[in-house]
C-alpha positions in Angstrom: -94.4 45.1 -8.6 -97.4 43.4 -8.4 -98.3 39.6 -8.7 -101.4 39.5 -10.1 -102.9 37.8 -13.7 -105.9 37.5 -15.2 -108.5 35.1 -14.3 -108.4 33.7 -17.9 -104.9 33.2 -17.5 -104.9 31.5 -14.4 -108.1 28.9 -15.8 -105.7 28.4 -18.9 -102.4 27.3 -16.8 -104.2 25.5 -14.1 -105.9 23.4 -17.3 -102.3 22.8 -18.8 -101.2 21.4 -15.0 -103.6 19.6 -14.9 -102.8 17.7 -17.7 -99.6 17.6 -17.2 -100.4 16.2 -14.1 -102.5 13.5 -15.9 -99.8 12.7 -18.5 -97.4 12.0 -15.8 -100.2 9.6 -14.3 -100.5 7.7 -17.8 -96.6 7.5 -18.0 -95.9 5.8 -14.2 -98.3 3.6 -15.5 -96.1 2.8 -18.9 -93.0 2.8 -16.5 -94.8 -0.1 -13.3 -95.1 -2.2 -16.4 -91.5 -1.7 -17.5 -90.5 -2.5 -14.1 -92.7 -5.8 -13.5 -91.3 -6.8 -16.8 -87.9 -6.4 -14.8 -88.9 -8.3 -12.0 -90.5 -10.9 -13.6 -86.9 -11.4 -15.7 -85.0 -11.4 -12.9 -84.6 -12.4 -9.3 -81.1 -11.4 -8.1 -81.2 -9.2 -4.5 -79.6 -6.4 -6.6 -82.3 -6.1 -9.5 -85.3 -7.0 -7.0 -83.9 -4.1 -4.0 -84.2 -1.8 -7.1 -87.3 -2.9 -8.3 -88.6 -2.1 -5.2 -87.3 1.1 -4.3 -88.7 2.1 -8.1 -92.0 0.6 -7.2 -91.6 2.9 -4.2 -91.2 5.8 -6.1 -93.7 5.6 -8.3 -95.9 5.0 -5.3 -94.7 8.7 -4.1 -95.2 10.5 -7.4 -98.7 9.5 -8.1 -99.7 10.8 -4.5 -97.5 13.7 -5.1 -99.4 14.0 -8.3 -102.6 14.1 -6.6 -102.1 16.4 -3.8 -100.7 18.8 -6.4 -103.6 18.3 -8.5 -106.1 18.8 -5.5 -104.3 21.9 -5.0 -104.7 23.6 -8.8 -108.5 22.4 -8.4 -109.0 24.5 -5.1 -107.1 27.5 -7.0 -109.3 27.0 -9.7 -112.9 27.1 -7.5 -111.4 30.1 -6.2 -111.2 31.7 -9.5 -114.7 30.3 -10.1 -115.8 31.9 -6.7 -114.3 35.4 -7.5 -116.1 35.3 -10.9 -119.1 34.4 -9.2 -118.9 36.9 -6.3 -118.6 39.6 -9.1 -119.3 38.3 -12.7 -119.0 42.2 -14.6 -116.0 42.3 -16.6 -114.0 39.2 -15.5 -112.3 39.2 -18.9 -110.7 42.1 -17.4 -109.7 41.1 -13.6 -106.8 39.8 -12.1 -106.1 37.6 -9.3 -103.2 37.5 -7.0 -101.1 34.6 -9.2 -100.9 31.3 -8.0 -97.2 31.1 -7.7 -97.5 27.9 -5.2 -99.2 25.7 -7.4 -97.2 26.8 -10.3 -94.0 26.0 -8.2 -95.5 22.8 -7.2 -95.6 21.6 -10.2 -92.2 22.8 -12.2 -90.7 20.8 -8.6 -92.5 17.9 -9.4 -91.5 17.8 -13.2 -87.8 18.4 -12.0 -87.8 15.6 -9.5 -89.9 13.2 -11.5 -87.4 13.3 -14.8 -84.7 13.0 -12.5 -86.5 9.8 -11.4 -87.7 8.8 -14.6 -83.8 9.3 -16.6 -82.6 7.1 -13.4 -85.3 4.7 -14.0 -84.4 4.5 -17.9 -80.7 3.9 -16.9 -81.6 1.0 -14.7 -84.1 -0.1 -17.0 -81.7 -0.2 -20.2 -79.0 -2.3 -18.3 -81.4 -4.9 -16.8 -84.1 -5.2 -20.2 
C-alpha cells in the first residue's frame, strides 16, 4: 500500500495544524492568566509548588508548539518546492504523506488536554 496524498491535501491539513497549533497558543495564554489569578490569591507552598510546575508546563507546550509548527512549515516548502520543480498538473500529484508531522500533532493535542483537564481540576478547587 502506498502512503502517498495529494499535494492539495497535504497544503489543506498542514493549514488546519497550523491553526490548531495557533489556537492552542491563544488558549495557554487564557490558562497563564488563570493561573496568576491563582497565585496572586494564594500563597500556601502547596498552591504556589503547583503554580509553578503549571507555569512550567505551559512553558514546554508553547515550545512544543513551535517546534511542531516549524516542522508543518518545512513540509509545507517542500510541497511548494515539488510544485515548483514541476508545476504541470499538481492538482493531480501526490506526495509521500507527512505521517510525522501529522503524529506530532495528534501527540501534542493528547498530552496537552491531559494537561489542560489536570489544570482545570486544580484550577476549580483553588478559584
Amino acid at each position: 500500500m502506498s502512503n502517498n496524498a495529494s499535494i492539495y491535501a497535504q497544503h489543506t491539513e498542514n493549514t488546519e495544524w497550523l491553526n490548531k497549533l495557533n489556537f492552542y497558543k491563544d488558549e495557554i495564554r487564557i490558562l497563564t492568566g488563570r493561573l496568576e489569578e491563582i497565585s496572586t490569591k494564594y500563597t500556601s507552598q502547596e498552591v504556589l509548588a503547583e503554580v509553578e510546575r503549571f507555569q512550567n508546563q505551559w512553558i514546554i507546550q508553547r515550545n512544543n508548539i513551535d517546534e511542531i509548527a516549524h516542522k508543518i512549515k518545512e513540509n509545507e516548502q517542500s510541497l511548494i518546492d515539488e510544485i515548483n520543480n514541476n508545476p504541470v498538473a499538481v492538482d493531480h500529484r501526490k506526495m509521500e504523506y507527512h505521517t510525522e508531522e501529522q503524529q506530532l500533532v495528534e501527540g501534542f493535542e493528547q498530552n496537552f488536554n491531559s494537561i489542560r483537564d489536570e489544570f482545570n481540576r486544580f484550577a476549580s478547587k483553588w478559584m
